[in-house]
N, CA and C atoms of all chains as a GROMACS GRO file, in nm:
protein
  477
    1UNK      N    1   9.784  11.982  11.820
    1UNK     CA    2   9.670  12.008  11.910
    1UNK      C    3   9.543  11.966  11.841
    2UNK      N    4   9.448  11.883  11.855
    2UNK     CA    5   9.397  11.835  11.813
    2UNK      C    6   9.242  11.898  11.861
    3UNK      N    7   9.125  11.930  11.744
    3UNK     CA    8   9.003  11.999  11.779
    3UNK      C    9   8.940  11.970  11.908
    4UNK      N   10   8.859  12.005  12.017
    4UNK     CA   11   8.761  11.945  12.100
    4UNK      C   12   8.687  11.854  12.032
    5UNK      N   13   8.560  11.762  12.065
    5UNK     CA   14   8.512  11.678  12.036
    5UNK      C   15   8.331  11.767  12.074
    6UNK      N   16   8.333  11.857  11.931
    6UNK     CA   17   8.192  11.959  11.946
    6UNK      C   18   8.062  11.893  11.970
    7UNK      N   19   8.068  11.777  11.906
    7UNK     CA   20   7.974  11.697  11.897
    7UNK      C   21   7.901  11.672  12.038
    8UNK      N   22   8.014  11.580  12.087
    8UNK     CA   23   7.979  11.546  12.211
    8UNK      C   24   7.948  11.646  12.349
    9UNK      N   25   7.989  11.766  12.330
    9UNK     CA   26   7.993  11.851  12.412
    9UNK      C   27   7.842  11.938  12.405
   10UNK      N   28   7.826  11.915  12.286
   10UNK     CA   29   7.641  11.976  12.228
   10UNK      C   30   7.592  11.888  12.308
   11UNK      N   31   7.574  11.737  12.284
   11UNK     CA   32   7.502  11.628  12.336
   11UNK      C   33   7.535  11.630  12.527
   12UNK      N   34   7.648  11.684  12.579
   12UNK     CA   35   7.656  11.640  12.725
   12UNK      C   36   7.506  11.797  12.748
   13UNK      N   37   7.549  11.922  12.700
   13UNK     CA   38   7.512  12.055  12.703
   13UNK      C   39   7.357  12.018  12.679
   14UNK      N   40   7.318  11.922  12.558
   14UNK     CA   41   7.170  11.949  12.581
   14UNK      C   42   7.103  11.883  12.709
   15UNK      N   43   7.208  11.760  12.811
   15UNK     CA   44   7.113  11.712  12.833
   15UNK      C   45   7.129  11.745  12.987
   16UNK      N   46   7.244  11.828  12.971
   16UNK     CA   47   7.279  11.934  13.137
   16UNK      C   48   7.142  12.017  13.149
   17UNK      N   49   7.109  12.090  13.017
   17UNK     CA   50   7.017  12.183  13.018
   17UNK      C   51   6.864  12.113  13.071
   18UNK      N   52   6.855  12.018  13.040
   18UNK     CA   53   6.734  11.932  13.094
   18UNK      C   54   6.700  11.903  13.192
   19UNK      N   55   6.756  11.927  13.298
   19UNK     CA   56   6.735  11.926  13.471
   19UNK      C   57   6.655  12.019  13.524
   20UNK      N   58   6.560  11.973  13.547
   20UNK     CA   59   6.438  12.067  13.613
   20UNK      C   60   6.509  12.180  13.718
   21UNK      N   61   6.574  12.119  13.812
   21UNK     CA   62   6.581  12.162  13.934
   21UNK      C   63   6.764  12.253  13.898
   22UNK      N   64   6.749  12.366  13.930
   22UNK     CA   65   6.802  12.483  13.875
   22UNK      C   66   6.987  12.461  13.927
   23UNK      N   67   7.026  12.418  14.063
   23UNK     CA   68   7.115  12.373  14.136
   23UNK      C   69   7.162  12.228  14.000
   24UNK      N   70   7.118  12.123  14.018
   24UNK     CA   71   7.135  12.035  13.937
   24UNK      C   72   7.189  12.040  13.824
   25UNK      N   73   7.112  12.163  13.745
   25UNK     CA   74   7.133  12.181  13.601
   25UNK      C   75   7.254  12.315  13.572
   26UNK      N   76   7.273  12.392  13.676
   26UNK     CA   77   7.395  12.459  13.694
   26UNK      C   78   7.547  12.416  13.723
   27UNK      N   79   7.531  12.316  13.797
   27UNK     CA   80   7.595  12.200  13.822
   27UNK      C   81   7.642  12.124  13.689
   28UNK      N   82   7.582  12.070  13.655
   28UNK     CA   83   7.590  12.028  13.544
   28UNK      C   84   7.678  12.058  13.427
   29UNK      N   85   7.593  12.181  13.379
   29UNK     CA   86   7.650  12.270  13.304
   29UNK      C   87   7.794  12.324  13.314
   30UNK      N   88   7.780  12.310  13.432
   30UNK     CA   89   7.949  12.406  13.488
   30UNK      C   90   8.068  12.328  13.473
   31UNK      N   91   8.017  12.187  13.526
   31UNK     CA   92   8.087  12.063  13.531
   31UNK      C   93   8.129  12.025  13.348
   32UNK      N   94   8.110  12.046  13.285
   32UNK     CA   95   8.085  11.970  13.137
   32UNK      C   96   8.179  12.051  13.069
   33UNK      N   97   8.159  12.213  13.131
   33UNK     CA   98   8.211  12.335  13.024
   33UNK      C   99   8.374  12.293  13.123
   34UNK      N  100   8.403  12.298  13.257
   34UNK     CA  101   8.488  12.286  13.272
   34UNK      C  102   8.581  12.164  13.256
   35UNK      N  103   8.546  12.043  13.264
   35UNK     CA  104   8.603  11.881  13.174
   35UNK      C  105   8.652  11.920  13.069
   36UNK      N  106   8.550  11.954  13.000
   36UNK     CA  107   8.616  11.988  12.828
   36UNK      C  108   8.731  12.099  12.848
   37UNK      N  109   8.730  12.231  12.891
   37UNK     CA  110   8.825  12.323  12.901
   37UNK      C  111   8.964  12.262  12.979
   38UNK      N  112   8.974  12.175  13.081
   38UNK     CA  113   9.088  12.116  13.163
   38UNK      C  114   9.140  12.042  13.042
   39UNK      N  115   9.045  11.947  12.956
   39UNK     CA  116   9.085  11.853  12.878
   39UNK      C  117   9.140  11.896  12.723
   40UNK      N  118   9.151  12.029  12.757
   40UNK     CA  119   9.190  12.065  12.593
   40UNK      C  120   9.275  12.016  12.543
   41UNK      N  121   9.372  12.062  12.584
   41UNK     CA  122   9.537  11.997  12.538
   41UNK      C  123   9.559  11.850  12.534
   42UNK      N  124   9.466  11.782  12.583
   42UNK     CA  125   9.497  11.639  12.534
   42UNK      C  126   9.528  11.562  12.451
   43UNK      N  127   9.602  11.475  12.402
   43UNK     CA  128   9.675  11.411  12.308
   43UNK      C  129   9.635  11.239  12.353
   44UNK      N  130   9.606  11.149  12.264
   44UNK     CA  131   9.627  11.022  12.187
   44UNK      C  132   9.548  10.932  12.399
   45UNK      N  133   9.629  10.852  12.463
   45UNK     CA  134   9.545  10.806  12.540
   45UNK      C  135   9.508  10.834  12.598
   46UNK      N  136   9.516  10.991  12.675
   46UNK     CA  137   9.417  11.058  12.787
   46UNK      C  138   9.348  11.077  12.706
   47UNK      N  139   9.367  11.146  12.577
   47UNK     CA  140   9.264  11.227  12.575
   47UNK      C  141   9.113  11.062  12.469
   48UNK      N  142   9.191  10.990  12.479
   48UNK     CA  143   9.078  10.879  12.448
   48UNK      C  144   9.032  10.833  12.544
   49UNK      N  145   9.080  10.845  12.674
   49UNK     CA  146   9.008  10.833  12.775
   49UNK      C  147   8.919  10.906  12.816
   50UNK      N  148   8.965  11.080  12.834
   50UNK     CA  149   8.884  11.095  12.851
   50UNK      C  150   8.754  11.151  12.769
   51UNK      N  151   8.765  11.152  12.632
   51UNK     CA  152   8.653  11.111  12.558
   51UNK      C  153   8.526  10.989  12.590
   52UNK      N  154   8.625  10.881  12.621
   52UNK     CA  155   8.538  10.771  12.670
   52UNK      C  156   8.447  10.809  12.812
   53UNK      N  157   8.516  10.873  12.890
   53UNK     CA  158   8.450  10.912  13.018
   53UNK      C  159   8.328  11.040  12.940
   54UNK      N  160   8.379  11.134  12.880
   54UNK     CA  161   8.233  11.176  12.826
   54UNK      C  162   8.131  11.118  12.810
   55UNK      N  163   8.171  11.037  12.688
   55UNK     CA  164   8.036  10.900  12.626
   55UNK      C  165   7.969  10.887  12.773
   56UNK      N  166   8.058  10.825  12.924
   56UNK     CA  167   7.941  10.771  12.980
   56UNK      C  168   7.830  10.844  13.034
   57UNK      N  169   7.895  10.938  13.085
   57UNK     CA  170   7.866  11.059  13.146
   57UNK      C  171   7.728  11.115  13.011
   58UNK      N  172   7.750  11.096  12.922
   58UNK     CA  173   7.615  11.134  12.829
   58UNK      C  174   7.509  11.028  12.881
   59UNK      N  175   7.568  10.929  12.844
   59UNK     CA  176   7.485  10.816  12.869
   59UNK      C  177   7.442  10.837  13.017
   60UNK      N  178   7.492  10.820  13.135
   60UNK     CA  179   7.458  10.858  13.244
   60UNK      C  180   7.331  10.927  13.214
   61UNK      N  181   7.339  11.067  13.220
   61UNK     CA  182   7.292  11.180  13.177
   61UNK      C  183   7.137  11.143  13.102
   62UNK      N  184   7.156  11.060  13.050
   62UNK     CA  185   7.069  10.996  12.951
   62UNK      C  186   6.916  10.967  12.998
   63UNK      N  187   7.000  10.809  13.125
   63UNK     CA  188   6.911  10.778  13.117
   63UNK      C  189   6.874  10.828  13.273
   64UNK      N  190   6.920  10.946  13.338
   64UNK     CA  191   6.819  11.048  13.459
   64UNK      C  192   6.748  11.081  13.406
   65UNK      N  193   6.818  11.163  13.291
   65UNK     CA  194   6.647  11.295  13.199
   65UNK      C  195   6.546  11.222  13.243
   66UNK      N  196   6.532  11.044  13.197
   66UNK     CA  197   6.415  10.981  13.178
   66UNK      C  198   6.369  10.963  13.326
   67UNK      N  199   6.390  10.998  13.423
   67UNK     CA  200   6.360  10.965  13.616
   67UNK      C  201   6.326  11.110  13.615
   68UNK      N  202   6.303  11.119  13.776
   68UNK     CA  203   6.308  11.224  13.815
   68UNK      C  204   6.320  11.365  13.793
   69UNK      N  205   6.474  11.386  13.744
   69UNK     CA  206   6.499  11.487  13.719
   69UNK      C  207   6.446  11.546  13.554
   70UNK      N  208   6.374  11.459  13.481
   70UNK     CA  209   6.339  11.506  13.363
   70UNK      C  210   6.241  11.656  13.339
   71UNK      N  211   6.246  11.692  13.252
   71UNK     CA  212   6.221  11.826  13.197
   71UNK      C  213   6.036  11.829  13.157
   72UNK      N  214   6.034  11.713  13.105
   72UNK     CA  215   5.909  11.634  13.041
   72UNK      C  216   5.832  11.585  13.183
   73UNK      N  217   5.719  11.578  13.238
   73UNK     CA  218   5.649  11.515  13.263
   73UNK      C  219   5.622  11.391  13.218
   74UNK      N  220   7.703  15.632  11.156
   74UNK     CA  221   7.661  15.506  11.075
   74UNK      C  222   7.551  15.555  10.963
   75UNK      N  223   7.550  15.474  10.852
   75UNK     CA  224   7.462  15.487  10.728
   75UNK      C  225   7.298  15.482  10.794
   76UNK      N  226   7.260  15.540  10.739
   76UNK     CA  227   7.090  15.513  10.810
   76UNK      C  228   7.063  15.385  10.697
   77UNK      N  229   6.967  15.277  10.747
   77UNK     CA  230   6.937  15.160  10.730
   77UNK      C  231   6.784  15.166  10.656
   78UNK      N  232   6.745  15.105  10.548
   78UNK     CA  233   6.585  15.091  10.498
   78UNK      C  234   6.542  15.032  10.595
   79UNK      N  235   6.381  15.054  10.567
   79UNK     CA  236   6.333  14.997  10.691
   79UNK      C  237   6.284  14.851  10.711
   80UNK      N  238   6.302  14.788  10.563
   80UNK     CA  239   6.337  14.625  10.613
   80UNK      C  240   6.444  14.570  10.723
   81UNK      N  241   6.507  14.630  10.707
   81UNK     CA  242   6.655  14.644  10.835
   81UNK      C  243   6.564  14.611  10.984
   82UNK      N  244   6.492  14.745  10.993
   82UNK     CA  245   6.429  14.733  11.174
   82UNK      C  246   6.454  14.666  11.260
   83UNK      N  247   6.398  14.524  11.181
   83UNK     CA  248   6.337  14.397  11.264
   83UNK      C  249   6.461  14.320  11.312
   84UNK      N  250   6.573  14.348  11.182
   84UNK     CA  251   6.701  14.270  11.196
   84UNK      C  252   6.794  14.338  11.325
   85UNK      N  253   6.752  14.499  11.337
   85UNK     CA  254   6.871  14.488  11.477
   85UNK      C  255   6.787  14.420  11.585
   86UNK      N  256   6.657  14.423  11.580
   86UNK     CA  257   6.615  14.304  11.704
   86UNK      C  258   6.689  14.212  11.739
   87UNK      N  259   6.709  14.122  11.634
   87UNK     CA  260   6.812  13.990  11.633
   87UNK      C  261   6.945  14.037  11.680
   88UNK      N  262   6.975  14.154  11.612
   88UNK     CA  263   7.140  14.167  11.648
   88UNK      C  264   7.145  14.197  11.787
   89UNK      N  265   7.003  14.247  11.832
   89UNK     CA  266   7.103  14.308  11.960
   89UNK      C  267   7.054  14.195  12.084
   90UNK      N  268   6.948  14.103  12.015
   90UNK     CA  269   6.939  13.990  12.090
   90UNK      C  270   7.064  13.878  12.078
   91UNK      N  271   7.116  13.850  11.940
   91UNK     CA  272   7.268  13.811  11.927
   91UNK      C  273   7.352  13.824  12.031
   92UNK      N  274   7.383  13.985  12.041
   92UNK     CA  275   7.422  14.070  12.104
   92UNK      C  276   7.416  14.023  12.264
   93UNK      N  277   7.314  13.985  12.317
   93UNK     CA  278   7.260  13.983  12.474
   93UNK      C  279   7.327  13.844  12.495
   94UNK      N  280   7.276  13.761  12.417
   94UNK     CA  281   7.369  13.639  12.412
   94UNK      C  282   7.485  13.615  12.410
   95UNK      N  283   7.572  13.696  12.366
   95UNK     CA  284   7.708  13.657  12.304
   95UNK      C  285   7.790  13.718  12.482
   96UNK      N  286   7.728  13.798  12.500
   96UNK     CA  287   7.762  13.871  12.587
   96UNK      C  288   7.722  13.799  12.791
   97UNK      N  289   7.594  13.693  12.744
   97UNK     CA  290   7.608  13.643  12.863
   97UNK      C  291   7.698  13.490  12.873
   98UNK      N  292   7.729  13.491  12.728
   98UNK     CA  293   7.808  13.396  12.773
   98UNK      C  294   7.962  13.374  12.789
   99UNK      N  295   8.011  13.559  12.741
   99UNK     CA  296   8.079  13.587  12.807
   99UNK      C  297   8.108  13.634  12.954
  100UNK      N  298   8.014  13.669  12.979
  100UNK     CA  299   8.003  13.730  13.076
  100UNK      C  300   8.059  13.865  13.105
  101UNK      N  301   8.014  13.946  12.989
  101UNK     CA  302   7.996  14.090  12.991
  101UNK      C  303   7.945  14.182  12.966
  102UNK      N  304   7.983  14.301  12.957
  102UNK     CA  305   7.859  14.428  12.962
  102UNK      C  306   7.829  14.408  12.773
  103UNK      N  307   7.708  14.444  12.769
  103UNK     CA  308   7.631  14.414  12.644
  103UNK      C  309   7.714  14.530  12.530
  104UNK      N  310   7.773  14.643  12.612
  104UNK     CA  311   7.827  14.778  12.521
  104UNK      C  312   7.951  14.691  12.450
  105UNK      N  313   8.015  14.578  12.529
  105UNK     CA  314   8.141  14.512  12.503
  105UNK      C  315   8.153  14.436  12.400
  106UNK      N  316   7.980  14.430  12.320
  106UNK     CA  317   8.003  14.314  12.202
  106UNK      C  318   7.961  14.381  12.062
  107UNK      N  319   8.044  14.457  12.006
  107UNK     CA  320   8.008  14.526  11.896
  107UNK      C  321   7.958  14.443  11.768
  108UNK      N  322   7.858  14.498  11.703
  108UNK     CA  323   7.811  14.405  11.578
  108UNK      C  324   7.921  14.351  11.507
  109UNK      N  325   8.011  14.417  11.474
  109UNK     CA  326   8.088  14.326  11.393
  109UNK      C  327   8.223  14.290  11.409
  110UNK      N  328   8.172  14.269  11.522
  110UNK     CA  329   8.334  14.193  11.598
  110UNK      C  330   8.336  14.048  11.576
  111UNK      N  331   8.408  14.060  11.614
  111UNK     CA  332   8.489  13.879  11.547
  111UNK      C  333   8.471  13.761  11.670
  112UNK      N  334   8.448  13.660  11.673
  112UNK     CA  335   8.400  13.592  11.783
  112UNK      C  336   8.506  13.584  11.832
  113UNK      N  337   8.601  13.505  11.820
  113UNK     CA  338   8.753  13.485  11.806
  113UNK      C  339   8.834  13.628  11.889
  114UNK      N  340   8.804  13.733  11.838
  114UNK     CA  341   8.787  13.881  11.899
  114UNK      C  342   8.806  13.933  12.055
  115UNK      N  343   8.674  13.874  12.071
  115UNK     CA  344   8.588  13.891  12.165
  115UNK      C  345   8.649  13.738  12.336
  116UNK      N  346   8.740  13.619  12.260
  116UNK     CA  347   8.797  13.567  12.327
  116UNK      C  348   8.712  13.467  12.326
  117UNK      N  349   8.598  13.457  12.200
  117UNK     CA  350   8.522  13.329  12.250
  117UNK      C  351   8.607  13.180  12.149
  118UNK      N  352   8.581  13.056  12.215
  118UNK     CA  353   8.688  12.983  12.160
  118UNK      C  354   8.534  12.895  12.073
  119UNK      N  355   8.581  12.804  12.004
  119UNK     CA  356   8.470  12.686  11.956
  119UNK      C  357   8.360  12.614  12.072
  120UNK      N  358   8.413  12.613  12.176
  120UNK     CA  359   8.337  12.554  12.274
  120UNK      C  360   8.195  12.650  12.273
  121UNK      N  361   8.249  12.762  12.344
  121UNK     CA  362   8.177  12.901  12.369
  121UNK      C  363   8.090  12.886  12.244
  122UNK      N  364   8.155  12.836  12.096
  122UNK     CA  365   8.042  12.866  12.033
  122UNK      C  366   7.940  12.791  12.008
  123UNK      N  367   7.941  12.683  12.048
  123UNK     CA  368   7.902  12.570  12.054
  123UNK      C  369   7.751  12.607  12.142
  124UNK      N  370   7.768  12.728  12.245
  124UNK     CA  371   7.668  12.722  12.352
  124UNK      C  372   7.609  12.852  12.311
  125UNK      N  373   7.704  12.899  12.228
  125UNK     CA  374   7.603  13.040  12.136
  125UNK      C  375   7.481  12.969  12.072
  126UNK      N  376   7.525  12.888  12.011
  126UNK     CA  377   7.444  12.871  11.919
  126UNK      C  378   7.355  12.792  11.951
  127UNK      N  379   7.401  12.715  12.069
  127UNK     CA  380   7.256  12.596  12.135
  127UNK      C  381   7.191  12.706  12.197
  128UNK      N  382   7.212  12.826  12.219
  128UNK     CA  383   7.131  12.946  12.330
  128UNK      C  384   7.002  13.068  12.180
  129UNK      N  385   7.100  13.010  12.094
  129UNK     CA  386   7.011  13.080  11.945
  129UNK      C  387   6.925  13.026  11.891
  130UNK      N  388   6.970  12.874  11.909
  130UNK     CA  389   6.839  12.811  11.865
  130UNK      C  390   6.716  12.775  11.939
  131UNK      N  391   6.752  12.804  12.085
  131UNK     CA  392   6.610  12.779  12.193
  131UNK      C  393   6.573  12.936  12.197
  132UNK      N  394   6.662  13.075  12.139
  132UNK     CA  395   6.580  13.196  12.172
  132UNK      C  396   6.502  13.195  12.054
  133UNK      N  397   6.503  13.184  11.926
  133UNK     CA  398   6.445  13.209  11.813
  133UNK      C  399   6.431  13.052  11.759
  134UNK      N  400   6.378  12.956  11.862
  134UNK     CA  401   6.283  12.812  11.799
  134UNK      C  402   6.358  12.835  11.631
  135UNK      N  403   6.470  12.802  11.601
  135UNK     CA  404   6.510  12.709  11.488
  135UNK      C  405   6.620  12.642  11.523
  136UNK      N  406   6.678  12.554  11.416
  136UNK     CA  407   6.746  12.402  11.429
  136UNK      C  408   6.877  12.493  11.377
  137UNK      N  409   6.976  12.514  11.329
  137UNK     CA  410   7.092  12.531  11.311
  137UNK      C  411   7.183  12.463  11.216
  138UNK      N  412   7.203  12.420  11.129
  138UNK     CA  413   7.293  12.308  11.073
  138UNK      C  414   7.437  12.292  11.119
  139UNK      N  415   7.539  12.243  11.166
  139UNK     CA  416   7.690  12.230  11.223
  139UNK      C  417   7.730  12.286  11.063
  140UNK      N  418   7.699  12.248  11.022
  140UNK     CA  419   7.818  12.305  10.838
  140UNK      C  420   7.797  12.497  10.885
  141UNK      N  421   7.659  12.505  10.882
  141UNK     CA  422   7.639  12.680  10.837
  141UNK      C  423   7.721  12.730  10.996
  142UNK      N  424   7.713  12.688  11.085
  142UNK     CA  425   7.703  12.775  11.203
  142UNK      C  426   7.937  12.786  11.232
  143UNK      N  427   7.972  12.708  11.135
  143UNK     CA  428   8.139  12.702  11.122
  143UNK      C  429   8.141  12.804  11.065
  144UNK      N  430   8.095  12.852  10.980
  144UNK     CA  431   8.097  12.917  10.918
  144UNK      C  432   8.086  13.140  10.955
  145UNK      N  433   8.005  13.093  11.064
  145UNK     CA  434   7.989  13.251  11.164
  145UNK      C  435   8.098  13.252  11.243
  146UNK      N  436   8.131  13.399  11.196
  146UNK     CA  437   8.275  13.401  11.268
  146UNK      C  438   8.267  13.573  11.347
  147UNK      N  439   8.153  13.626  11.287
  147UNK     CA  440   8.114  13.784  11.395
  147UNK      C  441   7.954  13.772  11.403
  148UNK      N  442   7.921  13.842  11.520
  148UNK     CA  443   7.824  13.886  11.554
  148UNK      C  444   7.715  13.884  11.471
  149UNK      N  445   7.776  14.026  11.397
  149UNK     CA  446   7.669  13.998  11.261
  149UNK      C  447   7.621  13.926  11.190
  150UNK      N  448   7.724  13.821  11.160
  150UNK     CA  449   7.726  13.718  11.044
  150UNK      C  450   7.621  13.621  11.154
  151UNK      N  451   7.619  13.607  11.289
  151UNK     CA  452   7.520  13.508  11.331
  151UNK      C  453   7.375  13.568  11.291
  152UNK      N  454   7.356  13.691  11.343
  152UNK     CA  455   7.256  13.812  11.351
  152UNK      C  456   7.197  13.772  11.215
  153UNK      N  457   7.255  13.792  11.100
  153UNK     CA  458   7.222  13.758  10.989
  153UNK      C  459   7.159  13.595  10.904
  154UNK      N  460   7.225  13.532  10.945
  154UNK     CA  461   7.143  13.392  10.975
  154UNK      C  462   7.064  13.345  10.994
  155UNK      N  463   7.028  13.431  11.134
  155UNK     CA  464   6.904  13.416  11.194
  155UNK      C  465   6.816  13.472  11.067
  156UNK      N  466   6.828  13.616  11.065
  156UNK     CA  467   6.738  13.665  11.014
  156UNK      C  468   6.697  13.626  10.862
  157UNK      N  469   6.813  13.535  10.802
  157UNK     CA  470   6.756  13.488  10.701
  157UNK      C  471   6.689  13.357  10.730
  158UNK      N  472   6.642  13.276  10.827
  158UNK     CA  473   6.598  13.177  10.815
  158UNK      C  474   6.436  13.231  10.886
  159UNK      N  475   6.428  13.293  10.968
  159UNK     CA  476   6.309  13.356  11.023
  159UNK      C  477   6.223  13.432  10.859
   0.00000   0.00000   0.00000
């Protein structure tokens, strides 16, 4: 059984938390904690997949903060 | 319990703010998270702690290091952390 991937789950978590709009960022949040928890037990090509689907999903994530939904003015 | 000097005070602040935390992200009654229970204990897994500790460092504005925070494994031992870096 191989660890979660903490790293990435800080990085999806900080940037869930960054959504102004309260629906969005609950959403978010809920969505990220539950991926990772479905994806525990994963082994060798799901679970490199779906690692890879994290990455985008950060990235996604990324570059909204910087639109609309950002935290920052 | 031992009565505490009064440098102590300030530190159950933290603990029982620890405490408020640990507990909403379980999602339970605050009586349910005793100081020196074990995270692990309490049913929280690495993930869970992962969001303790991103929720500790935006209540008490400091940074965290990944080495020190493997390392907290009860309540206290976070409680204590804090209070040594404050």
């Amino acid at each position: 059984m191989s660890a979660p991937p903490l790293t990435l789950y800080k990085q999806l978590m900080r940037e869930a938390k960054r959504f102004q709009n309260y629906n969005f960022r609950e959403y978010a949040i809920r969505h990220v904690r539950d991926d990772f928890r479905r994806n525990a037990g994963l082994q060798g090509e799901s679970a490199a997949r779906e690692l890879e689907h994290g990455r985008l999903e950060l990235e996604k994530l990324r570059r909204m903060a910087t639109g609309k939904h950002a935290m920052e003015d | 319990m031992p009565s505490r000097p009064r440098a102590r005070a300030q530190d159950s602040e933290t603990l029982d703010k620890v405490r408020e935390i640990i507990s909403e992200q379980l999602g339970v009654d605050l009586d349910k998270v005793a100081a020196d229970a074990k995270f692990v204990d309490l049913g929280l897994d690495s993930l869970d702690t992962v969001e303790i500790m991103m929720a500790l460092e935006e209540q008490f504005t400091i940074t965290l290091d990944e080495e020190g925070t493997e390392e907290i494994n009860t309540v206290q031992e976070a409680a204590d952390m804090i209070a040594g870096l404050k």
